[in-house]
C-alpha positions, 0 to 999 in steps of 0.5 A, a space after each residue: 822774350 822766349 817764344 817756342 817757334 822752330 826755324 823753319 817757321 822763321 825761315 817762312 816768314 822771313 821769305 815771306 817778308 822779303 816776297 812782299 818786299 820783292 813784289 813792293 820793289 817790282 811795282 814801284 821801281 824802288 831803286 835807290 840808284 835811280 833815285 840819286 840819278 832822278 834828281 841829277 838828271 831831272 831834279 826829281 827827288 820823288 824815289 829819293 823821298 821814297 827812300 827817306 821815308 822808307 828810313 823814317 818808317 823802319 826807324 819809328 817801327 824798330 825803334 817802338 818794338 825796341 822800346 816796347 822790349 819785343 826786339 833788343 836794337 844792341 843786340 844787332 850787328 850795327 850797334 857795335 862800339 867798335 866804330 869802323 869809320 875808314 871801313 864805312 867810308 871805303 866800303 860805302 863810297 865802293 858800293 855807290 860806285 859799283 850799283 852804278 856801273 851794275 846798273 842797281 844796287 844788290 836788292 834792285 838786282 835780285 828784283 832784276 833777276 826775278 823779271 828776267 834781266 839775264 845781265 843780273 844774273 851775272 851780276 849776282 854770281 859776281 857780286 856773290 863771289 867778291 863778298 866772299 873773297 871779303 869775307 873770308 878769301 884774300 880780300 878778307 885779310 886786308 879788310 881785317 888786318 888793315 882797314 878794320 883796324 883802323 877804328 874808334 872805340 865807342 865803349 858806350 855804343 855807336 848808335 846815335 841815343 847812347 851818345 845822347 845819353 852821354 850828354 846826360 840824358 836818360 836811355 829811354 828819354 834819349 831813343 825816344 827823342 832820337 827815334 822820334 826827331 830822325 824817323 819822325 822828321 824823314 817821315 814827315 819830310 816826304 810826306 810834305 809835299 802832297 805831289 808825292 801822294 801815290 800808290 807807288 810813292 806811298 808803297 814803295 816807302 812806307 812798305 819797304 820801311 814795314 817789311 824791314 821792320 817786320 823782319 826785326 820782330 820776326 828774328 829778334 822776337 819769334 826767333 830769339 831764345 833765351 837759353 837755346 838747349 844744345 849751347 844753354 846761351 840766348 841764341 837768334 834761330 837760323 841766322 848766319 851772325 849769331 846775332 838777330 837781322 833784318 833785310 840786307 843783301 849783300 853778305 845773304 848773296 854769298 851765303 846762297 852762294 856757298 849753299 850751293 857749292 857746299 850742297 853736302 855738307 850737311 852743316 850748310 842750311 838755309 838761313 834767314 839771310 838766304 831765305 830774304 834772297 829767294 823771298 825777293 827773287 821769287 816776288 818779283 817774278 810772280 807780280 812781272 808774270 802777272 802783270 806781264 812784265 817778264 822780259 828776257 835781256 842780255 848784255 848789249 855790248 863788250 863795255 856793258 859786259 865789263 862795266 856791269 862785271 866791274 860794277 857787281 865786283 865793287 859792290 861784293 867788296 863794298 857792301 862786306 866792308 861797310 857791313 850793308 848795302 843801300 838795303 842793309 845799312 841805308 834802311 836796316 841799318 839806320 833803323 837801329 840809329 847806328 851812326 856807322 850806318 848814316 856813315 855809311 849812307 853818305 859814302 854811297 851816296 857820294 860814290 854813286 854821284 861821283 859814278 853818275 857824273 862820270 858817266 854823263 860826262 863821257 856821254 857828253 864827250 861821245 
């Protein structure tokens, strides 16, 4: 899989991608927040199954280009056989609660941002700021040095077909039954009720799944080269792991931070995890101008402050500890059939609903 493209070309599509993602999100109100808190309110589960389809579609795509040898899923950053269970827990059950408090998730914030939402603004800088800290500041030495630690060695690799193969399985037999039985059997979970044939329903699901797909071809195919000249290893153009990735935003929203402040410093560039960032921002400005949707908003009071600076904190923290958001671990990550990232899924949906049902009970209590 040698293919003779530049970064730059990379960098292109990757914000090209992430613009038709941003434009998806701004139609059909894609928020996996919502979703949870559709069906405690309503009993709806139509943006919940927009969401799992979203799952079962990058699952079928990831899955067929792996196999098809253009992608290599184990050379992700989900894939690891080093299973990080407490991290996944902590981090995603952090997470669920912060998009909750900060009234969305990292990618519904950026969708936000684009159609002048000023409290997500604040949001992102937050957010940017404790994922840092988590990364590489004073949070940093406590995810490494104690929660981190805290693992399952998985020599074999954690993703759901190797375990299969373990029980004697062939490799290809075992990712062909497991892309085909999780993303063929969410695909077809959706799709069975016909009242959730809508555009936006449709859309939202089977666009978003495709955006994440086609983020994988494009920096584990077109950017993936064998022998690069200055380091005579394989190497993923203009990535910030090393390793080829998809669309997650969380650990992009810290890297766009540092851009800035380190402006200078020439070794400082735009990556495919900052490009994503500015791609989603600026499709969802576009299609609110254009269906004149744009609309100025602030915080309305001193508890939305806090409660918006608390939420943005939980889900900078969160998001670095499980390694994704709802984005980066709910549709990214299980599209390689990762099991931390199904781990994962689970926290944050159970943090949110915790959230969620605090919430209601204190506009009860009022």
């Amino acid at each position: 899989m040698d293919v003779d493209v530049s970064p730059n070309t990379v960098l292109w599509l990757t914000f090209a991608i992430a613009f038709v993602f941003g434009v998806i999100g701004q139609k059909t109100h894609f928020c996996t927040m919502g979703a949870v808190s559709d069906i405690l309110n309503m009993e709806d589960w139509s943006r919940m199954r927009m969401w799992l389809l979203a799952m079962g579609i990058a699952i079928l795509g990831a899955g067929g280009l792996d196999a098809a040898g253009l992608i290599d899923l184990d050379k992700s950053i989900y894939r690891t056989p080093n299973f990080t269970w407490l991290s996944y827990i902590v981090g995603g059950l952090s997470f669920g609660v912060g998009m909750v408090l900060a009234s969305g998730c990292g990618s519904k914030t950026l969708i936000r941002i684009g159609s002048g939402n000023l409290k997500s603004l604040v949001v992102f800088l937050v957010l940017g700021l404790f994922a840092y800290m988590t990364m590489r500041g004073v949070f940093g030495a406590f995810r490494v040095n104690v929660v981190d630690k805290i693992a399952v060695d998985m020599p074999n690799g954690q993703d759901i077909p190797a375990l299969l193969a373990g029980f004697g399985m062939s490799a290809e037999t075992a990712a062909l039954v497991a892309v085909l039985a999780i993303g063929g059997g969410l695909t077809a979970f959706c799709l069975a009720r016909k009242d959730f044939w809508t555009l936006d329903n449709l859309l939202g699901g089977l666009g978003t799944g495709l955006m994440v797909v086609l983020a994988w071809y494009v920096s584990g195919h077109l950017g993936y080269v064998a022998e690069h000249p200055d380091t005579l290893e394989e190497a993923f153009l203009a990535t910030n792991s090393g390793r080829m990735e998809s669309l997650t935003f969380v650990a992009p929203v810290a890297y766009t931070l540092e851009l800035f402040m380190l402006w200078s410093d020439t070794s400082r560039v735009v990556t495919v995890a900052i490009a994503a960032v500015f791609g989603v921002i600026a499709g969802s400005l576009v299609w609110s101008l254009f269906t004149r949707s744009f609309r100025w908003e602030g915080f309305a009071n001193v508890e939305d402050t806090a409660s918006h600076l608390i939420g943005a904190a939980l889900m900078g923290f969160g998001g670095v500890m499980a390694m994704g958001c709802t984005v980066g671990q709910g549709i990214t990550g299980i599209s390689t059939l990762a099991l931390g990232s199904f781990v994962t899924f689970a926290a944050i949906i159970a943090g949110s609903v915790v959230a969620l049902k605090v919430q209601y009970w204190r506009v009860m209590r009022a």
